[in-house]
N, C-alpha and C positions, 0 to 999 in steps of 0.2 A: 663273281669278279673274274675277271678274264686275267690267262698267262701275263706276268710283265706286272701286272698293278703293286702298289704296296698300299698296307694298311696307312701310311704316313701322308696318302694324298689329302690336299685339302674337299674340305667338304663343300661343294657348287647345289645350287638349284638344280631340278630335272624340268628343265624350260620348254615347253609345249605354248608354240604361235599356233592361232587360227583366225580364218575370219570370221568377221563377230557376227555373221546372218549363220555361222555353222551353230550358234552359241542361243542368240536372243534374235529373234521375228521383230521386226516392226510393225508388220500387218498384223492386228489383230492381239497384239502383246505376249505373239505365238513363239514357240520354242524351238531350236534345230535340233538338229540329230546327232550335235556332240552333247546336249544339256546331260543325261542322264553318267556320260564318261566324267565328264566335269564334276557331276557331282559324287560318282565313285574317287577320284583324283583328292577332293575337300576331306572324304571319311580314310583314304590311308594318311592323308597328312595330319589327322586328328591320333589316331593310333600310333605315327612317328614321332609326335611331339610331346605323347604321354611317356612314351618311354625313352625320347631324348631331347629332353626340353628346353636346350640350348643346340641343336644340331640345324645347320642350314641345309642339308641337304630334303628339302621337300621338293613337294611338286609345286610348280609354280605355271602360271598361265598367262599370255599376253594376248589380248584382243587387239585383232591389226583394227585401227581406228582411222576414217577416212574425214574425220573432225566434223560432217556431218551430221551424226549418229551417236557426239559425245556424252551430251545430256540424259538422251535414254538408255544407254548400256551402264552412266552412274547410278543414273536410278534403278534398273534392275538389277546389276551388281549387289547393290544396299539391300533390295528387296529380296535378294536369296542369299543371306548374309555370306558372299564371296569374297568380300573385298580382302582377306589375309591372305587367297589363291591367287584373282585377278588382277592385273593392273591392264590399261589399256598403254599401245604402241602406235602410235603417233605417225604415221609414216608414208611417204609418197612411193607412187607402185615403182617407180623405177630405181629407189633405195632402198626396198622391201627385202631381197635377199642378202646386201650389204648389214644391214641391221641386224638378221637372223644369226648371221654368223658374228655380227659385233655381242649379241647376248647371248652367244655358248649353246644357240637351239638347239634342243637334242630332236624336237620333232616339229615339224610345220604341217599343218592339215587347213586346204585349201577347197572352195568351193568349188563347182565346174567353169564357171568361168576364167578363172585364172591358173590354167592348165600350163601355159607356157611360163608363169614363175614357177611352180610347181617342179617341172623339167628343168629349171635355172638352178632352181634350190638343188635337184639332187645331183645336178650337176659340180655344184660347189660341197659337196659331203654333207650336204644337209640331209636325214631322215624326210621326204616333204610324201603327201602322197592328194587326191581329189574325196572328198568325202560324199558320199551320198545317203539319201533316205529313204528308209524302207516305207512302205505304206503305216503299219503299224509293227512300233520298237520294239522288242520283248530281250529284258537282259535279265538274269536269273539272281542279283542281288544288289542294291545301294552301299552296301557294306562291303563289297570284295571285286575291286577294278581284277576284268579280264578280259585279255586281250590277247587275241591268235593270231598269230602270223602265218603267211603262206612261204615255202622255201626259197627254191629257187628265183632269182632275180628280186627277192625280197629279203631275205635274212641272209642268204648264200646268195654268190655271183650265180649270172644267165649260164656260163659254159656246158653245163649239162643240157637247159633247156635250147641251147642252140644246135646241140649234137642230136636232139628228139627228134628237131625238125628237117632231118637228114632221114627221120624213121627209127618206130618202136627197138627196131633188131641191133640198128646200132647203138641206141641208147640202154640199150639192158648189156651191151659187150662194153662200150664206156666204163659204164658203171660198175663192173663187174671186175675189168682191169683197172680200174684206180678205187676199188671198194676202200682202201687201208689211207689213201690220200687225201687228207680234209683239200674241201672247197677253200676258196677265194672268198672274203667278205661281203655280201652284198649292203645294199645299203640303209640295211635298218639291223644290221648288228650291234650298233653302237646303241638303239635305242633297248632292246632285249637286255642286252647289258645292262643298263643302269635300273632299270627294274629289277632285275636279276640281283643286283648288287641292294636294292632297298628289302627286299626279301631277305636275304640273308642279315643284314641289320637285324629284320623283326625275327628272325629264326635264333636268332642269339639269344632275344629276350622271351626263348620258350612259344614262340609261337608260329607253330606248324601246320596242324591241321584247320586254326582259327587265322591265316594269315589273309592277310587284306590283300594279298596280290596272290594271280595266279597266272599263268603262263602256259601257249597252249601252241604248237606246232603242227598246223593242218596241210598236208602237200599231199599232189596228186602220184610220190612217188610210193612204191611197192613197197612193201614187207622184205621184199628180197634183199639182193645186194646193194640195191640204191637209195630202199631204206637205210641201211645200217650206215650206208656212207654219211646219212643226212647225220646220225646220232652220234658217227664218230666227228666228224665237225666240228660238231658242239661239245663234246667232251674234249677234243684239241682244246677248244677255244675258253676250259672250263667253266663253261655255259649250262646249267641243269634246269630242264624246262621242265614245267610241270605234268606235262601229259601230250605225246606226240600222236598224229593219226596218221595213219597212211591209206588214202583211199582207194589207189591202186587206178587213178583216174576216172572215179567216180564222180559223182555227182556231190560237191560240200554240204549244200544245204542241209540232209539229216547231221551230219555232226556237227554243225554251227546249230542247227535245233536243239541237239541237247546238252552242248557246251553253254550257248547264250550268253557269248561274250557281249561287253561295252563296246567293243571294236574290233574290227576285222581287218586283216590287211593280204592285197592283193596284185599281184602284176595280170590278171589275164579278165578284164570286162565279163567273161561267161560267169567267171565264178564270183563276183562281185554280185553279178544279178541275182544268182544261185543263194548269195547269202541274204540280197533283198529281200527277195521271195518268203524268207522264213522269220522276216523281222530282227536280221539282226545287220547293225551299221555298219558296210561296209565300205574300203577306204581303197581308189586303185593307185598304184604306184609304177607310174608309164615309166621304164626301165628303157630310156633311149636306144635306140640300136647301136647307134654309134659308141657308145657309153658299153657297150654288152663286151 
């Protein structure tokens, strides 16, 4: 729970749009490459509802529905008993981010195709990012949603990675002269957050090392000063992630290989592929320039 909250806020859904080809195939009765997130999402709200059996704060899911497609997303719906996760969202493309923000989305996950709602959405504070699919998925449990974020222009605003591309020398002096100054929010803080916040729920009810959510902070910055800037951040923002990497601008893939997250999140297409490459979902989140 982040500076500023009280215990006294009302309890909301944690509302997750996507399109429903990210979710259920029509060709072939085939699956996307949110199915297996979705159904991490179904096993922490089973764990939530045992220990708080009158709490609305679950995860909840909307499949953007183009009325199309209604019939078969009921029936698979029923067929992988989701329907207490899923509802479908009814929606024409040019009221699509009006609606997101009309139901409190904490995150929108969008096909390649619709790239430019995507940029609308995050335009408007919405969490939104493109999701893609690896050749073949590999996530390391059905029982414990994890899900990593990448920093800059993702969790934390672009200003560091705008001063990089000025060159390494002045990005390490950046960094070094504002080591003690938390970043700026970028735009999936608010989603870290309320995961972060449903964790500590289940941390209450004694469950730590067996908790259904994990949290994972993968960026290309150092060990050094700009690591530590990334940690102080999050500790401003009293934020505690489960396990942070600092690759030092390496290559993600080996630590997406032995994390094997449900999802991945990303502002920069290399390291998107990088996580393809190893089977694990990754998700890019185009950080407008203008926007930077």
């Amino acid at each position: 729970m982040s500076e500023g909250r009280t215990t006294s806020e009302p309890e909301i859904p944690v509302t997750i749009a996507m399109s429903s080809g990210l979710l259920f195939k029509q060709e072939q009765q085939g699956y996307g490459p949110a199915f297996k997130f979705v159904e991490a999402l179904k096993a922490v709200n089973a764990e939530l509802t045992k220990h708080y059996p009158d709490s609305e704060e679950l995860f909840k899911v909307k499949l953007i529905d183009d009325s199309s497609s209604s019939d078969f997303l009921k029936d698979r719906i029923s067929e992988h008993g989701l329907g207490e996760l899923i509802t479908l969202l009814p929606v024409t493309e040019d009221q699509l981010v009006n609606e997101l923000k009309r139901n409190k989305t904490h995150l929108y996950l969008s096909d390649e195709p619709n790239r430019l709602k995507v940029q609308e959405a995050l335009n408007k504070g919405v969490a939104a990012a493109i999701m893609f699919t690896p050749t073949n998925i590999i996530t390391e449990s059905e029982n414990q949603l994890r899900v990593a974020f990448d920093g800059d222009a993702v969790l934390f605003s672009n200003e560091s990675e705008l001063v990089f591309q000025s060159g390494l020398h002045n990005y390490l002096k950046h960094e070094e002269q504002n080591v003690k100054i938390p970043m700026k929010e970028g735009p999936f803080k608010g989603f870290l957050e309320v995961l972060i916040k449903l964790q500590k729920k289940l941390h209450n009810r004694g469950l730590y090392k067996k908790c259904p959510i994990r949290t994972y902070l993968v960026t290309s910055r150092g060990a050094g000063c700009d690591g530590y800037r990334a940690l102080n951040t999050l500790r401003t923002w009293g934020l505690e992630i489960d396990e942070a990497v600092f690759v030092g601008g390496a290559n993600k893939g080996p630590t997406l290989q032995r994390i094997k997250p449900h999802i991945f999140f990303d502002d920069q297409q290399c390291h998107v592929g990088a996580a393809l490459e190893v089977g694990t979902v990754a998700c890019l989140v185009p950080y407008q320039t203008n926007n930077k």
